[in-house]
N, C-alpha and C positions, 0 to 999 in steps of 0.2 A: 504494500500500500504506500502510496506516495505522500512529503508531507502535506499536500495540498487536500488529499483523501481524510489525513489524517486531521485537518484544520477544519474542513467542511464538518468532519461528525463532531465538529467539537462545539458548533457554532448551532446555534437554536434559534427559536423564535425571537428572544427575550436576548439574544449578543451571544460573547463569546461564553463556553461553559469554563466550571472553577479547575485549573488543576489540582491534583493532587496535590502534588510537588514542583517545586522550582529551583532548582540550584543554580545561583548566582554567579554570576563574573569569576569565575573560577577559569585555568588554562584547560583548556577540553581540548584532549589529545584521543585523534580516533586514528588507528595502525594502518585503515584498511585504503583512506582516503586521504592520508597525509594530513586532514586537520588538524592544527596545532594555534589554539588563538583565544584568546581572555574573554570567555561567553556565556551564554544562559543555556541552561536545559530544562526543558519542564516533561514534565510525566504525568501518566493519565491512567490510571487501570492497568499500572505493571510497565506498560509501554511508552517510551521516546517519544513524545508528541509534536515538537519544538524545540529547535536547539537558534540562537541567535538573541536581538533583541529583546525579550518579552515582557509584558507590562500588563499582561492578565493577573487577575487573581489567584490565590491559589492557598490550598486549606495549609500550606506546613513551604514553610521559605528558609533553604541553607545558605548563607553566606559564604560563598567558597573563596573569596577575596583571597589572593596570595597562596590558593593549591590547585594540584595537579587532580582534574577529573579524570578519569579514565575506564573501561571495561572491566567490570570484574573479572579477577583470573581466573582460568580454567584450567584446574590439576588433574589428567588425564590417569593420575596414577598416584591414587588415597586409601591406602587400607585402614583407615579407621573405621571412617563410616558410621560417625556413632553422635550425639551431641554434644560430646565434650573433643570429639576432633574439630568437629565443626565450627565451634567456637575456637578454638585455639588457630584452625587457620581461617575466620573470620579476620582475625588480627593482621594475615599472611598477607591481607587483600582477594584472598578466592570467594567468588560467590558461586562457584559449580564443582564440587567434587567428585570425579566417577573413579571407580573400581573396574578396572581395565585389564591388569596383568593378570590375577588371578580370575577375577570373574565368581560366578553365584552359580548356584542351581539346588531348587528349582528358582527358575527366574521370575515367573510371574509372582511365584511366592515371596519373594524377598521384595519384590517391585512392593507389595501389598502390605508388609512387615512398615518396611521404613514411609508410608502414607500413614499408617495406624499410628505407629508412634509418632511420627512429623520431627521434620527436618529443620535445619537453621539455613543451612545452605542445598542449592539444586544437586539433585543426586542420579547417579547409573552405574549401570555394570554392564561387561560384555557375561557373555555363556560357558560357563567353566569345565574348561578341557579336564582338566584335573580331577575335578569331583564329579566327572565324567567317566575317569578311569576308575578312578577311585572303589566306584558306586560298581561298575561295572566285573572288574577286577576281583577287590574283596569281599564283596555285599555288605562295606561299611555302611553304617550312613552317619557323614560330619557334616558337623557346621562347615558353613561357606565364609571362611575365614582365613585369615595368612596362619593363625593359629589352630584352625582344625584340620587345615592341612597337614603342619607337623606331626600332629599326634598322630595322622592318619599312616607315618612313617613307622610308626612300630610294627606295622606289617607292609614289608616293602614289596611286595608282590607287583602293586602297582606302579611300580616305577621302572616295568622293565617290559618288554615286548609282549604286545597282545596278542590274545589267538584270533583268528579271523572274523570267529565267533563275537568274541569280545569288540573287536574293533567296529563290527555291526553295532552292536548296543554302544560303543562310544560314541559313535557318528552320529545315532539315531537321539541318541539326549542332548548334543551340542545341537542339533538340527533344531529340537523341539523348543531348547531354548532361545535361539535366534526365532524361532516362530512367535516366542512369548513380548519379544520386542526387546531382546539384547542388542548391544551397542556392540557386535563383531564378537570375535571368539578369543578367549582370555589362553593365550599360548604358554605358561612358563616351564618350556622344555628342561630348563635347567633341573629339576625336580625332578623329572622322569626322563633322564638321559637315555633310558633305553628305548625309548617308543620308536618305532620303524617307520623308514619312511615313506612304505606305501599305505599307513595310519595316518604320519603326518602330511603327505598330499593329498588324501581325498577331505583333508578337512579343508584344508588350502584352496582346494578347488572349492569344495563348499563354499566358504567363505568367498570366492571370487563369484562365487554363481547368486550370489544376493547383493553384490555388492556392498560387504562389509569389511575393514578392515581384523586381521589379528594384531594381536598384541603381545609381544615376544622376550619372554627370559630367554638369551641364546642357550641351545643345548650345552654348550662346554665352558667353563670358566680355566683360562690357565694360559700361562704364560709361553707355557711349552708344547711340542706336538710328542704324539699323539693328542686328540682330541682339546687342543689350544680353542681361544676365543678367536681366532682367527679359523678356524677348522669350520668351527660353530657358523660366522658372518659368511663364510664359502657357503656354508648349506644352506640358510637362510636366504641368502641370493638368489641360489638354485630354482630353491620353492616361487620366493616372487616370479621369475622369470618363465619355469613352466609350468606353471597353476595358474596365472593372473591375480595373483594374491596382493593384494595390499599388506606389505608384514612392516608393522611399526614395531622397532626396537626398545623395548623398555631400557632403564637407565644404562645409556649408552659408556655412563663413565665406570661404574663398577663393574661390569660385565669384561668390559676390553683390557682392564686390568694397566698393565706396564706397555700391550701395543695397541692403545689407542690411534696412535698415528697411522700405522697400516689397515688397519680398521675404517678407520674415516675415509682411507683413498680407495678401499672396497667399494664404500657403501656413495661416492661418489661418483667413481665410475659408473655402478648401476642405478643411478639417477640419472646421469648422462645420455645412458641407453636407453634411457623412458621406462623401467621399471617402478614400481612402488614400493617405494621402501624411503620412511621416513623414522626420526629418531628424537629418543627425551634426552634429560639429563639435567642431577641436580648436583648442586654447588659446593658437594663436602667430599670429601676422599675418604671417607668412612661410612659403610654402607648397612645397612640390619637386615635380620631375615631371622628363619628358626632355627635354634639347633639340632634340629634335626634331619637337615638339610642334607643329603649324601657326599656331596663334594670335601665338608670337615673333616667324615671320617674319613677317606682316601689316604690310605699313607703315604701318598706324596705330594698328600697337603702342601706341604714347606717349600717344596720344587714348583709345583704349579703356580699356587699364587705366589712365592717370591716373597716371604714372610712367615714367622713362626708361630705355633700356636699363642704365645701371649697376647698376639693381636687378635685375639676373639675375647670377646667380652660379653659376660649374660649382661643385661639390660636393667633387670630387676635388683641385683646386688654387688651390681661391677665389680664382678670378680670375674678375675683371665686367668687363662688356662694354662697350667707348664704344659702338660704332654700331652699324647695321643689317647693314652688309657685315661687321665682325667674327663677329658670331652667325651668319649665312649661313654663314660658313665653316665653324664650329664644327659648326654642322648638317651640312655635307659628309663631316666627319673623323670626326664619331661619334656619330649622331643618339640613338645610344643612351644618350646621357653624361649623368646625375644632375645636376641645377641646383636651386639655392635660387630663389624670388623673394619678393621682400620689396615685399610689398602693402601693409600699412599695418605706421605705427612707432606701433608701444604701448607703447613707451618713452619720446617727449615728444610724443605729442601725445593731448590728451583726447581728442580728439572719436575717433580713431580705437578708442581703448580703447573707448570707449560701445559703437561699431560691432560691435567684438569681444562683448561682450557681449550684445549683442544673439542671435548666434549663436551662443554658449555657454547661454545661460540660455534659450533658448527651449523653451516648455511642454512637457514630454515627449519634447524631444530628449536623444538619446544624446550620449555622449564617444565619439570614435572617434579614431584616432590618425593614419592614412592615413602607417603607419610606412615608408619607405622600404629597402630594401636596404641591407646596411654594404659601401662602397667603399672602396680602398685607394688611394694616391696614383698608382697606376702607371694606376688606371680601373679595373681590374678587382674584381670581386663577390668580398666575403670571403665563402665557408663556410667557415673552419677550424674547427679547436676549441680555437684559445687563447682561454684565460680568465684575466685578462681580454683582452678585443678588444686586436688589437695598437694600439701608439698613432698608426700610419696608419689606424686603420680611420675612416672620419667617413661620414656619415648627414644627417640634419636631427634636432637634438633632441627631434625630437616621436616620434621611433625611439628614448627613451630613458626621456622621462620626463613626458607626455601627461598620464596619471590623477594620476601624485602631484601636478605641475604646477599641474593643476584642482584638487583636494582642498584644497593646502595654501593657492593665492591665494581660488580664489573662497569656499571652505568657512570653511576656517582662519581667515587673516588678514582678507579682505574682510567675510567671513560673511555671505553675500547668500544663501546658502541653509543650510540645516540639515547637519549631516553625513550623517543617515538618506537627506534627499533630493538630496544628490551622492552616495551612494552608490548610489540607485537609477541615476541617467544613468547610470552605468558598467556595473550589475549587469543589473536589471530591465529598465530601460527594452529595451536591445539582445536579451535572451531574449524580450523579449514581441515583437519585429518579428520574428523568424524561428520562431518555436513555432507558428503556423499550420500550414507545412510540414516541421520538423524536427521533431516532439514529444520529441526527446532533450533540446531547448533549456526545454522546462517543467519538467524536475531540475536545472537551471543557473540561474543568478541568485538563488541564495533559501538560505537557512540552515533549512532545514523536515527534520523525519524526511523518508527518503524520497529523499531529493535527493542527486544527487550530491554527493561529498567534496573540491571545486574550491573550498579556502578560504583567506584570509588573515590573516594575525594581524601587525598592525602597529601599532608607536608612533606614535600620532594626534601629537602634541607632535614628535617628530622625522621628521616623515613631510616628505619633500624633494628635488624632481626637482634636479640635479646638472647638468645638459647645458644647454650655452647652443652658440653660433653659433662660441666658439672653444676647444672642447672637448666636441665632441658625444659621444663613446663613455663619460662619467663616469657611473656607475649612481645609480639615484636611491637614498633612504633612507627606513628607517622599516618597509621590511615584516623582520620577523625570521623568520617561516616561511611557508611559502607550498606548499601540498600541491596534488596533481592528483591526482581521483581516491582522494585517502589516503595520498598517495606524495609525500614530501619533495621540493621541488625546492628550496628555499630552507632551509636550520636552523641557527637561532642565527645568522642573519643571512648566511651565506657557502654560496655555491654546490653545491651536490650533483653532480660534475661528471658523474657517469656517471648521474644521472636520465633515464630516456626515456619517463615515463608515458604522455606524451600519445595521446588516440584519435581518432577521426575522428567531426566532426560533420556526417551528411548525411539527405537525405530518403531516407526507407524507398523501396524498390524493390522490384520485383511479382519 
């Protein structure tokens, strides 16, 4: 709808009708259309109705005098999913959180789960391969979680080649989920390194015959071949090219490990050649997952990734591991349990910062967060609802403060890119990977009449992620309002506690 469309319904018998909302003289920065200029927005029913002079009425007026407006972020890749992640990257500047790498099932179930309880921020998931095999596999049934995956590890059956049989009912439940209106198919091979790849191309093709994107743990993490991250980005390539698969790479930085840089010149050459294949990547060299992940125990752990067991850290009582037999056990007692690992230090050592960079800045890649769960010291998953987080809750900081993180080093201080173009990685970029199959996501990322009201308005100058390795639940700074949909969740900088705007981002269904 044009804003001319959008003026006329606004206008009655009686003049023009009240906005909503009006956000003031603020610099309104939209990625898609290069706007960048000290102006008004008004909003109407969730929706951009007017951006420019305006002099209507309007029930609620922000002063945005002296900040930066902009699209709420879109974090393509949130395992919280809960109201206390939501809030905490409320703070980050996102107003859409999806669950992408691992993915849900059943999907319509979970779609209907998180309407009942209600959201802070806009929510999805793609259709989980995993709990696909899983379900298939061992006739578990887990929760659709990064942590009822692990557990789901104590019987690893499922992390190694299907029988034919089996591979029929995996395909046939990812199928049904994509029928339920998932956001493409949630890939993270790493976990089940052995799945076969005439399992993994007929989902590929799948997913190209609907036109959705996967969304990819690469199979192998390691430095070295056999089965290096460079092995992994070959096959992955592969699949794009003859399946027609859209394969987005989850966090491109901890996956590639030490060869990012070979990695990147892959994954541009088969851009080059009009493949699909796009990539995330967040801002820390220390990455989380479960311990009960297969690649720890490997005993050649220390060879592959390039780093000793000390550098695994459980989450819940930061404690690191001397040996191989210590972590074995740990996997025994609770595969499901949240671990830091610290891959590279980009804190004294260059060449690892470069590295980092390299997956931060690369052409067209997203910010993504790959935010984890909030844990409490006892192990278990906070959902409450204090606010703030109690001060056992810890995470990995990148569940905190990811975008500001990016913004304020690489933008801000470093200034290796523009502010318009870090704000497209965060905005744009991630609406234009999933707008193929979502067209709700083409009214997302962009300050346009027309477009949804998922915006932010934050001090560029005091804009500041807060959360480091021994004080993860500290909110970041800088956004003073933050709406979903036209609905406060953030004002005058402090929480809206009972906000629940958030809606549900999925592909249309027959």
């Amino acid at each position: 709808m044009s804003r001319c469309d959008f003026q006329n319904r606004l206008r009655g018998a009686k003049g023009p009708s009240m906005f909503d909302l009006k956000i003031m003289g603020g610099r309104v920065i939209d990625p898609e259309t290069s706007r960048d200029e000290v102006t008004d927005v008004a909003i109407k029913d969730g929706t951009i109705v007017a951006i420019g002079s305006i002099s209507g009425p309007a029930k609620k007026t922000v002063n945005a005098e002296g900040l930066v407006v902009t699209p709420g972020f879109i974090d393509l890749h949130g395992h919280g999913q809960s109201i206390p992640a939501d809030r905490m990257q409320a703070y980050d500047g996102v107003t859409t959180s999806l669950e992408l790498e691992i993915g849900v099932l059943p999907v319509a179930r979970w779609y209907d789960e998180q309407a009942a309880a209600g959201r802070v921020l806009n929510y999805g998931a793609s259709t989980g391969w995993i709990f696909g095999r899983i379900a298939a596999m061992t006739s578990q049934q887990t929760e659709s979680t990064i942590e009822g995956m692990g557990l789901a590890m104590r019987d690893p059956r499922w992390t190694g080649t299907a029988s034919p049989q089996e591979t029929v009912e995996i395909v046939d439940r990812v199928r049904a989920g994509l029928e339920q209106g998932a956001l493409g198919i949630g890939f993270p091979n790493g976990y089940a390194p052995g799945a076969g790849m005439k399992e993994l191309s007929e989902l590929c093709s799948l997913a190209a015959s609907v036109g959705t994107p996967t969304f990819t743990h690469i199979a192998f993490m390691s430095n070295i071949d056999p089965m290096s991250s460079i092995d992994a980005y070959t096959r992955l390539i592969g699949l794009a090219g003859s399946t027609g698969a859209h394969m987005h790479i989850c966090h491109f930085n901890s996956t590639s490990l030490l060869d990012v840089e070979r990695a990147a010149g892959l994954v541009r050459n088969a851009q080059a050649q009009g493949l699909k294949v796009t990539v995330e990547a967040y801002p820390y060299g220390t990455g989380s997952t479960v311990i009960g992940a297969g690649f720890f125990s490997d005993p050649a752990f220390p060879e592959r990734f390039g780093t000793d067991y000390n550098a695994i850290e459980l989450v819940a009582s930061r404690h690191r591991f001397r040996d191989r037999e210590e972590l074995l056990q740990a996997q025994q007692d609770n595969s499901g349990a949240l671990v830091l690992i610290h891959f590279l230090d980009v804190t004294a050592n260059e060449r690892h910062r470069e590295l980092l960079d390299v997956s931060i800045m690369y052409p067209g890649g997203a910010i993504a967060s790959d935010a984890v769960p909030w844990t409490l010291t006892n192990g278990s998953t906070y959902v409450g609802d204090a606010w703030p987080l109690p001060d056992d809750a810890v995470s990995h900081p990148r569940s905190s403060g990811t975008f500001t993180k990016f913004l304020k080093e690489w933008v801000r201080e470093r200034q290796v890119i523009s502010l318009s173009e870090g704000l497209r990685k965060c905005t744009l970029i991630p609406a234009q990977i999933l707008e193929g199959c979502a067209p709700a996501m083409r009214k997302k990322g962009r300050i346009q009449v027309g477009c949804d009201a998922d915006i932010g308005v934050f001090d560029y100058e005091s804009l500041t992620d807060r959360a480091d390795f021994f004080r993860m639940n500290a909110a970041s700074e800088g956004f003073r309002h933050l709406f979903v949909f036209g609905e406060a969740v953030i004002a005058n900088g402090d929480l809206v506690k009972d906000a629940r705007p958030g809606r549900p981002v999925r592909r249309p269904t027959l």
